[in-house]
C-alpha positions, 0 to 999 in steps of 0.5 A, spaced: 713 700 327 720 704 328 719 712 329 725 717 328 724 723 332 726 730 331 726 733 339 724 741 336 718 745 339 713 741 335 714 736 340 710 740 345 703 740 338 699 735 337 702 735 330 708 731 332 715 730 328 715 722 328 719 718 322 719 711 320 726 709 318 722 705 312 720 708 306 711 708 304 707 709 299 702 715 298 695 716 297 694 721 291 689 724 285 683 720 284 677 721 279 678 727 282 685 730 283 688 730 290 695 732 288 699 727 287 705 727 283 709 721 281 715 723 285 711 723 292 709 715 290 717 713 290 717 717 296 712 714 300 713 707 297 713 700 303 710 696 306 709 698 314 705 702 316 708 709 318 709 716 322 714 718 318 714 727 317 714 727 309 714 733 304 709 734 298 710 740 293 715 744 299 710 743 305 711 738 311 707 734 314 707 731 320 703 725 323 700 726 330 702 721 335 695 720 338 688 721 334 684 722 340 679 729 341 681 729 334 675 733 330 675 736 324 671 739 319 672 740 310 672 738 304 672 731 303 674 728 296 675 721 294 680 717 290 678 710 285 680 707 279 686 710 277 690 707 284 686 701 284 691 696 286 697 699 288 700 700 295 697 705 300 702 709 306 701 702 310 703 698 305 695 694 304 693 694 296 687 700 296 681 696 294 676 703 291 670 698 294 673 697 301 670 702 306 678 706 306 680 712 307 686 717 306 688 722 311 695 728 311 696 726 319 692 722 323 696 715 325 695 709 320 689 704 322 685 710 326 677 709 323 674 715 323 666 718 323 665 722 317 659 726 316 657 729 310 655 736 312 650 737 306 646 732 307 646 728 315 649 722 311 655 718 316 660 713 314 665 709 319 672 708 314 680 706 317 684 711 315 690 707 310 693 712 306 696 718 306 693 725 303 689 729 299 694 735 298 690 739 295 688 747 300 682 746 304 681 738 303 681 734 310 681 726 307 681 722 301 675 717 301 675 711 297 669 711 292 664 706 296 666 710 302 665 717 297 659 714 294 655 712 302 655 719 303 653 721 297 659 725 294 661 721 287 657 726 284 660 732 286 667 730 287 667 734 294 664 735 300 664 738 305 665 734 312 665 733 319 671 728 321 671 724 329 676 720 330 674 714 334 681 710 334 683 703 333 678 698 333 677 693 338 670 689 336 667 687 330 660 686 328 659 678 327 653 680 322 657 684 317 664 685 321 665 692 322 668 695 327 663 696 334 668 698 339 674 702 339 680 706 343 684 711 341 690 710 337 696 713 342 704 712 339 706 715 345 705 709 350 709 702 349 717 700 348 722 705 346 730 706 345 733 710 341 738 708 335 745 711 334 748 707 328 747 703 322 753 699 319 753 694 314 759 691 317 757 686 323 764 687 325 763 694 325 757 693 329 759 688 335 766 693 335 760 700 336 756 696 341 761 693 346 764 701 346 757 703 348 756 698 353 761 701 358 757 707 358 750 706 356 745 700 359 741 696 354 747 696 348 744 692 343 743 691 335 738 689 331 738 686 324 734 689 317 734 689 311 731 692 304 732 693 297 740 698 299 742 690 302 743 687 310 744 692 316 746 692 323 742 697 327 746 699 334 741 702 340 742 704 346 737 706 352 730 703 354 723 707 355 716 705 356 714 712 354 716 715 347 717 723 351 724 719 355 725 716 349 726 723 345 728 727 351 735 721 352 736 722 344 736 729 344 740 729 350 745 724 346 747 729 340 747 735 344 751 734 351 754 727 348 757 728 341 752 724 338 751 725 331 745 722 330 740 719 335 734 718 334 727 714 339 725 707 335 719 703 338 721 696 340 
């Protein structure tokens, strides 16, 4: 996973600013509307899952980097057939009768408890997808996970949402999840990109430049549909802070124009 990170005082928040330097697909207006535009699916269109701060509708979000302690409580709504088959934020296919969920800012792949307030029911559901964007609505549940507490009818709920974390064990009996640890992207691999050429060349040249002054001077290949490209990075951390703190200090102190923290 590749973050790009804006080092600003909403580092100091648990709403963290985290980018993925791939573009993903959004969640949106189900049977009932979440708010979903046309234009925010080609935003969010990919294939990995991701941190990456988005906008919808002139408002930003910005995906926390730990789930842990988090609990929330409002309205749920949920999503079906109109996006039956169609590509989630984390680049699954959304399938309305899997036990899936979206969410505007938890990290991908988090399951989460979700109670329905009104009536006790409780469901367990991994949060795929991004969304709802609608005022007061906290989580967009596929129709199964809607229909297990009871809110297809309505069309909303309101709930009470746990995160628990990734889940680590899974039930033999019907494979759901038993075990879990929280999901914390500030812990792993880190370093921090400076470029990106087309021209290999190009990159070999930046990369030798780099190396008489910075450790771990490297490139790293990738390509999309714009074509083939040649990542440079520099620097390497085992905790995503030291990996902000050196990119800002790059462009603040160093002349960098762009440098950012990426996962390993």
């Amino acid at each position: 996973m590749i973050f790009c990170i804006k080092y600003t005082t909403r580092t100091l928040m648990p709403a963290l600013i985290l980018c993925l330097a791939l573009t993903v697909a959004g969640c949106g207006a189900g049977a009932h509307e979440s708010g979903r535009s046309k234009s925010a699916e080609k935003q969010y269109r990919g294939t990995e899952p991701t941190q990456r701060p988005y906008r919808i509708a002139g408002k930003h979000y910005y995906p926390m980097a730990s789930a842990s302690g988090y609990v929330e409580k409002g309205y749920a709504s949920w999503y079906g057939k109109k996006f039956h088959g169609r590509k989630t934020s984390n680049g699954e296919i959304y399938n309305m009768y899997a036990m899936s969920a979206a969410h505007k800012t938890l990290p991908m792949n988090t399951w989460v408890k979700v109670e329905n307030l009104n009536n006790g029911k409780t469901i367990t559901v991994r949060i795929n997808d991004r969304g709802p964007f609608v005022a007061g609505r906290i989580i967009d549940l596929s129709y199964k996970a809607a229909r297990g507490i009871g809110i297809v009818g309505p069309g909303t709920g309101r709930v009470k949402v746990t995160a628990l974390g990734k889940a680590t064990a899974y039930s033999k009996k019907d494979h759901s999840p038993v075990n879990f640890t929280p999901v914390n992207y500030w812990k792993g691999n880190f370093t921090v990109q400076v470029g990106a050429f087309k021209v290999r060349t190009n990159a070999d040249q930046y990369r030798i430049k780099l190396s008489k002054n910075y450790l771990n001077a490297h490139i790293v290949p990738y390509a999309d549909h714009r074509g083939q490209f040649h990542r440079v990075r520099i620097g390497k951390f085992t905790n995503l802070n030291d990996a902000v703190t050196f990119s800002q200090r790059l462009m603040d102190r160093e002349g960098f124009q762009h440098a950012f923290a990426v996962a390993d």
